[in-house]
N, C-alpha and C positions, 0 to 999 in steps of 0.2 A: 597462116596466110589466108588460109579458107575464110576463117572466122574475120580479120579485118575487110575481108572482100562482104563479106551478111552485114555489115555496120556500114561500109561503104553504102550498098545498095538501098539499106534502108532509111538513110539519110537522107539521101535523093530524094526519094520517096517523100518524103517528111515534106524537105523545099517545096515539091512541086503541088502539094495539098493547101499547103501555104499560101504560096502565090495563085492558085486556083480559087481559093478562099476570095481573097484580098482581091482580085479583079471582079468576083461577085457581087460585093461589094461597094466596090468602085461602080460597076453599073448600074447597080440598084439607086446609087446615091445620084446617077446621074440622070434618072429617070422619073425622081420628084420633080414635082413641077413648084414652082415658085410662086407664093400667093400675092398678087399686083397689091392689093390691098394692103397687105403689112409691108409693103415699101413706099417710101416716099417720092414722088416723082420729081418732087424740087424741094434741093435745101438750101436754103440762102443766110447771110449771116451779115449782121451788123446793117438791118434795114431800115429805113423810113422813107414812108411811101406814102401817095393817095389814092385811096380805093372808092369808087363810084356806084352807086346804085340808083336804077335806072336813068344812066343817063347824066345824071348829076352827083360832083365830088360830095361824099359823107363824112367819111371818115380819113385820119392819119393816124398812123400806127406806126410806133417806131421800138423792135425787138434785137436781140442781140442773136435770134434763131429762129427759123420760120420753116417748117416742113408742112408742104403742101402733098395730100393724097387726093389723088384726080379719081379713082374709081368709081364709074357713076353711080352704083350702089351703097357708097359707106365715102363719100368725099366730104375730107373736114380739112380742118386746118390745126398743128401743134406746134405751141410758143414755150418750148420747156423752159426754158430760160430769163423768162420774163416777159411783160409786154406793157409800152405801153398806150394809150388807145385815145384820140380824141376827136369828139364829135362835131361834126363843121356847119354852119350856116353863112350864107351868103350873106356881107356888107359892105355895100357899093361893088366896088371891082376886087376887095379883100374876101378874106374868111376869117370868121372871128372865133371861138372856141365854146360850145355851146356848154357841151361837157367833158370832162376826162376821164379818165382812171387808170388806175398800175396794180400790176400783180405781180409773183414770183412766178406763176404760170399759166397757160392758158389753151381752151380745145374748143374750136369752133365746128359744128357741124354745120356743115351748108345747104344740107339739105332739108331740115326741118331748122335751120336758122336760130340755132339755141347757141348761146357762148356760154361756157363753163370756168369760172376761175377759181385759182385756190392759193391761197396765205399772201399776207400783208393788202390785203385788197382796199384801195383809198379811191373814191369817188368823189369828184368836184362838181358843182353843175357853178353858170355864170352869175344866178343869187348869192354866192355865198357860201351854199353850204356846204358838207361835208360829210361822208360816208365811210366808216370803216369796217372789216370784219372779215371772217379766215376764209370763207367761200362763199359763191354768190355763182347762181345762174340766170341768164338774160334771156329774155323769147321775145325773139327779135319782131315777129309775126304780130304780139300782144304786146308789143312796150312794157311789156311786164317782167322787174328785178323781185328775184330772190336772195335776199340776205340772209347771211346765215353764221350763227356762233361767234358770240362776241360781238354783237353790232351795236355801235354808236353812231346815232344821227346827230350832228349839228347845224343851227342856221346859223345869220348873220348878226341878230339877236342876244346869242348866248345861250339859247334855248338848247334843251341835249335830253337826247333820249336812249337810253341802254336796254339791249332784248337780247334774246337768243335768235330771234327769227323776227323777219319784217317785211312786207310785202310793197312795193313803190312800182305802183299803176301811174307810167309816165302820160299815159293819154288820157285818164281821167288827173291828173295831177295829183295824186291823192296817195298817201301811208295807211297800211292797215295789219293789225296783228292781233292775235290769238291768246300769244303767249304772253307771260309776266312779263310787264315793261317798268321801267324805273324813266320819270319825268320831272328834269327839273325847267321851269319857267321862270319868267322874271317876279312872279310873286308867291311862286309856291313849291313843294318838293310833292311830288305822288307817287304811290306805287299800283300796279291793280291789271286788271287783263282785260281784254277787247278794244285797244286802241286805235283809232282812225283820225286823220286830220290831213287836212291840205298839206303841200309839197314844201309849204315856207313855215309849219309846224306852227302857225299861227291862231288858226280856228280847229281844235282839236276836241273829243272827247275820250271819257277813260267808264266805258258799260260798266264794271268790278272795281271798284277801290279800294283800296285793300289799307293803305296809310297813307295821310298825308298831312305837310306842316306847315307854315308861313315859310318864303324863304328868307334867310338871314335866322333864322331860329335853331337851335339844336338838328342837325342834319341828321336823315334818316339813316344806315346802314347803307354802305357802298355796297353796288350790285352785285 
């Protein structure tokens, strides 16, 4: 009788270290504080909208997810989902579509004004042409795109140019790249490194040529 009375007691015992425990616990977890930053303060779903800058409509942007973080030290914007983005200019009392593009994803910081996209990334401007490639970041500040991995420029032309990396200075209107580029034109196929040419791929040069053939002649090696 003794002995189930010392088992009784130190059972108890046991419980009460337990829940002693576990309320410790519980306090400690309720005394973190929550970082404003890694939450979002707006998340909206299935958007398209018009966003203004200074004053006057720029852009429309239309995604399927939009979390917005407001912390005035690290305020951006994430489009997990997709987005996709077009650039506006006034005509008459419309808006006409300057440029586009679409991604599987997207991260805009707002406060150094860099957009960041990544996979399937297609770029339209109102020439014609056409931009592809798996990421690419924008600075907004310098109109200045970075293309990046797998990029194919096309004009209106038939003109087509393949790099790994590609630089498109919208305010000088102007392509520029470092890396091995692959150029086909309307009279010729090249390969070679230091490329630069206007934004319609029209008046180009290539510093390094490495090959190149008549077009219509025996085609060089696919990039």
């Amino acid at each position: 009788m003794k002995q189930s009375r010392y088992y009784f007691i130190i059972a108890i015992l046991i419980v009460i270290l337990i829940a002693s425990g576990c309320k410790d616990e519980v306090e400690s977890s309720s005394k973190k504080k929550i970082d404003p930053s890694k939450l979002p303060t707006m998340v909206s779903r299935n958007v398209q909208t018009l966003l203004s800058d200074s004053g006057e409509t720029r852009y429309r942007i239309t995604t399927k997810t939009w979390m917005a973080f407001e912390d005035p030290k690290n305020a951006h914007w994430i489009f997990p989902d997709g987005l996709i983005a077009e650039e506006l200019e006034k005509d008459a009392n419309d808006f006409k579509v300057k440029m586009s593009m679409k991604c599987d994803s997207a991260h805009y910081d707002r406060n150094t004004r860099m957009l960041n996209l990544v996979g399937n990334i297609t770029i339209h401007d109102n020439a014609g042409g056409e931009i592809t490639c798996d990421s690419a970041y924008y600075d907004e500040e310098k109109s200045l795109w970075s293309l990046n991995s797998m990029v194919t420029i096309t004009n209106a032309n038939g003109g087509k140019i393949e790099t790994n990396q590609m630089y498109w200075d919208r305010k000088a209107n102007k392509y520029y790249s470092e890396s091995f580029i692959r150029m086909q034109a309307q009279d010729k196929v090249l390969e070679g490194y230091g490329y630069e040419s206007n934004d319609k791929l029209t008046n180009y040069r290539v510093r390094k040529v490495q090959a190149m053939v008549p077009a219509g002649s025996a085609r060089l090696p696919s990039f």
